[in-house]
N, C-alpha and C positions, 0 to 999 in steps of 0.2 A: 146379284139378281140379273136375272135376261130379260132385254126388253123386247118385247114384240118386235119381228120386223114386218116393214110391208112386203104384201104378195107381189108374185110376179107376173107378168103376163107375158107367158110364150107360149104360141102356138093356139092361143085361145084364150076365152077367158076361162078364169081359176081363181078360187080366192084357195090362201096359204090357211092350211088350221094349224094351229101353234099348241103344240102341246103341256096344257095349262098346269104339269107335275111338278114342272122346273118354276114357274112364274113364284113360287113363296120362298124359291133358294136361296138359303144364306151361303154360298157357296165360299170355300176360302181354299186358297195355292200356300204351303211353306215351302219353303228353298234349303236346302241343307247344303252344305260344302261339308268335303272331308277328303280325306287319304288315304291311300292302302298301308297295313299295318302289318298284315298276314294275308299269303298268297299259297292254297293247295291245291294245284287242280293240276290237269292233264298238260302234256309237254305243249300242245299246239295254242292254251291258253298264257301260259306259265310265259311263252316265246314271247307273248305279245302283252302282256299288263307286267309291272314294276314296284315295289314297294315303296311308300312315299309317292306315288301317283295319284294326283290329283283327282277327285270327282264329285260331279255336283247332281243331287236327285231333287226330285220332286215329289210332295203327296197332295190330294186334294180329295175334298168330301165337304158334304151339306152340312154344318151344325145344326141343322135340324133335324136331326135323324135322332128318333127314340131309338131306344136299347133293344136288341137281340132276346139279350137275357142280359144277370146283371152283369153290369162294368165290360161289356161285349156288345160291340152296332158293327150291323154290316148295312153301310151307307150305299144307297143305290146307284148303281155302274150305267151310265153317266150319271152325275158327274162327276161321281168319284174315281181316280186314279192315280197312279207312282209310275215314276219312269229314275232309270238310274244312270248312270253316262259313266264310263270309262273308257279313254282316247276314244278307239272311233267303235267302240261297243256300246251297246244300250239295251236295256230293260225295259218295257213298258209292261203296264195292266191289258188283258184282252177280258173285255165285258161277257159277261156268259150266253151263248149262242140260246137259252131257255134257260127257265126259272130255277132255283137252286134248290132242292130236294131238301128236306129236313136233316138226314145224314152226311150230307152233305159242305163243306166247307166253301164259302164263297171266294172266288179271284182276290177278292181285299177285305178283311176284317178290320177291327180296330179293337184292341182288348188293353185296359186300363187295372191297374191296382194300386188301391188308397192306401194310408198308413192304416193299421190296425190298431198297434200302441203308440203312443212316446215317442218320437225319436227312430220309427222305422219307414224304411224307405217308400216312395210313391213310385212309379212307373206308366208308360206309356206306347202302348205297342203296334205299328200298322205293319201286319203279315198280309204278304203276297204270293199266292204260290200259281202254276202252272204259267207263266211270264216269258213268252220267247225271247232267246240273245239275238240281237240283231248285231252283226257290223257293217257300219258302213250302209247303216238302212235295208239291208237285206238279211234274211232269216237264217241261222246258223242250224243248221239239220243235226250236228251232231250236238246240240244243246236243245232242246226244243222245249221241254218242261222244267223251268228253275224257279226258285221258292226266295223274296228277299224282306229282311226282317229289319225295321224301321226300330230300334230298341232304344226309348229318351228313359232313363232311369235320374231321378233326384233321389239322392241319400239325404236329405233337410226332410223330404215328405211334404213341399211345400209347393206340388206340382204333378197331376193336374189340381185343382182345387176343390173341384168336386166330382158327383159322376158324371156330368152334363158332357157333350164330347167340348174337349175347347174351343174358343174362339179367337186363338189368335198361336205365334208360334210358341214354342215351348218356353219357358219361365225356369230353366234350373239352376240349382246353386252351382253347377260345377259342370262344363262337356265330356269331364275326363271317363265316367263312367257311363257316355252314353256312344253307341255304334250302330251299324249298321252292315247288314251279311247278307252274301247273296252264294243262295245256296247250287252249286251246277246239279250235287247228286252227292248222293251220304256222304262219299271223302271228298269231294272238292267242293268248295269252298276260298271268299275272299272277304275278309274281316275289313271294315272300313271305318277309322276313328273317326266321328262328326267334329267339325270343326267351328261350322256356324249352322246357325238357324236363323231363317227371316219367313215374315209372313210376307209373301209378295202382294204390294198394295193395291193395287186394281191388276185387269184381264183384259180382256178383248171381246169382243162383238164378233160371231159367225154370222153371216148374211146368201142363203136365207138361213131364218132359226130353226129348229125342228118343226116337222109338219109333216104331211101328206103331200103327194105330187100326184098328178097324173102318170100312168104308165108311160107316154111316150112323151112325156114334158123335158126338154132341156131347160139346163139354166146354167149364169156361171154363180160363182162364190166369192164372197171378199168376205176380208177380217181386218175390223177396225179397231185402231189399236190408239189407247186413247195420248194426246199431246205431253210434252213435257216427260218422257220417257225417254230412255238408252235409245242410241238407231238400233234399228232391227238388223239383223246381219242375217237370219237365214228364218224360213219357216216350210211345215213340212206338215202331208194331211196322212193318217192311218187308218186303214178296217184292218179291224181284229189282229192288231200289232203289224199286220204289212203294210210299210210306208206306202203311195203311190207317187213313182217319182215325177209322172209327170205334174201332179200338181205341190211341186214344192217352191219355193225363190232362198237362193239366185237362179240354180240351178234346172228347175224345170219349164213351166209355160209361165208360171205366178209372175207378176212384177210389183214394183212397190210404186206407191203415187202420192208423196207426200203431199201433205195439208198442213193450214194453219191450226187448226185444233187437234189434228187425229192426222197419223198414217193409216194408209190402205193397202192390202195387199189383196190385187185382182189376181184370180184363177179363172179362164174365159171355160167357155164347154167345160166348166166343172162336171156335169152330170156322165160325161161321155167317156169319164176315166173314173168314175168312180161306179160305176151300175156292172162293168166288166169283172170287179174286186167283190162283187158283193151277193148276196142272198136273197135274188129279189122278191122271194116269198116270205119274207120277215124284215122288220125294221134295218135298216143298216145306220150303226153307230159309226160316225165317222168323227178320230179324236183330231184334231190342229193344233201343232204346236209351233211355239214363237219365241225366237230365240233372241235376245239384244246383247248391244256391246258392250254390259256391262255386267255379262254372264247369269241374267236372271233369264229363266224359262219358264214361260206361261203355258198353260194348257189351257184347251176348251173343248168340249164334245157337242155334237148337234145327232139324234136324230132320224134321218131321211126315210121317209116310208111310201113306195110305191102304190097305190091304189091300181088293182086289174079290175 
């Protein structure tokens, strides 16, 4: 759940409206680890990924999300999202610039199937499609629309348990018949055995929370991250899958300011790197992510909506 944050005052007074869609969210992070197994794609990819190459993804979505139709929810973007990591390539979700059409296929689905009989398999599926490759946090133009398939299969059928979406990481008899693909375009492709599953156990605090701003309001940003956790080795903020480098740590303005209870990580003139990246005649969803030493990566989306 998000808690309120206080408003800020710059430039005037302002109170922050927090938008109260997220305040009932049961929102939950899994972490999957896995390898590459099978590798088909073009020479300039093929150069640069390995088989047996380590990678670790992420998915997140609201359990509280009613059904689509049945055994099918499309959980609302934020805070749902997947991101994939291979060396220094990545997948993320980009939230839909407007509402998604009835014909339409949403950036992330989630579609489930229960045993029928006896003895027959359950399954559990988060499909992503239109997902830009980034390397190295910048946009690969010859990849720009790729499709990746979140595939937990139990042969017991004792997983998910019911239609409800789950609440926590996958429960299977076996990893061996569960994967994960991400698709470049009809013949390329890269098959990825899952190795492990974890629900990542808390997230982080974005400061401010979602809300309205004044048009010509600055502010900065921090993300607090709660104590008793890996150190943070890097973090990094996105619109619509384009990182923006200046607000990431180590690397960009961000810095880190540990505490006794919580790390922080300050981004000063947040506002002044993020309103150039963005749409400011529609809300801009800005996703944060947070990386620690102990290779779990947290996500958080907030938000930000200009008032003219």
């Amino acid at each position: 759940m998000k808690k309120a944050a206080a408003s800020m005052l710059l430039g005037g007074a302002f109170v922050l409206v927090l938008r109260m869609d997220f305040a009932t969210a049961s929102v939950i992070t899994v972490q999957v680890t896995g390898h590459i197994t099978t590798l088909v794609a073009d020479q300039s990819l093929i150069n640069q990924m390995y088989s047996g190459e380590p990678v670790t993804a992420t998915y997140t979505y609201d359990t509280n999300t009613g059904p689509y139709a049945q055994l099918t929810y499309r959980p609302n973007m934020p805070p749902a999202a997947a991101t994939v990591t291979i060396g220094p390539f990545s997948i993320q979700t980009v939230p839909p610039s407007q509402p998604v059409s009835g014909g339409q296929q949403p950036p992330l689905q989630i579609q489930m199937f229960l045993p029928t009989t006896p003895g027959s398999w359950s399954s559990f599926n988060v499909e992503v499609i239109n997902a830009p490759l980034l390397k190295d946090g910048i946009p690969d133009d010859g990849h720009p629309f790729n499709a990746v398939f979140f595939n937990f299969n139990d042969p017991a059928g004792q997983w998910p348990i019911d239609s409800n979406l789950p609440t926590g990481a996958p429960a299977l008899s076996t990893l061996a018949l569960s994967n994960i693909q991400v698709q470049f375009n009809i013949s390329s492709y890269v098959d990825i055995q899952i190795d492990s599953v974890a629900l990542v156990p808390t997230t982080f605090e974005v400061f401010p929370a979602s809300g309205n701003f004044a048009a010509q309001q600055r502010f900065d940003a921090a993300l607090m991250v709660p104590g008793g956790m890996a150190q943070i080795t890097s973090a990094q903020a996105s619109v619509n899958g384009n990182p923006i480098p200046a607000l990431s740590y180590p690397a960009g303005t961000c810095t880190l300011a540990p505490a006794t209870t919580s790390s922080a990580i300050l981004c000063p003139n947040a506002s002044d790197f993020i309103d150039p990246a963005a749409a400011l005649t529609a809300p801009t969803v800005v996703n944060w992510q947070v990386t620690l030493a102990d290779g779990t990566v947290m996500n958080q989306t907030v938000s930000w909506n200009r008032v003219h």
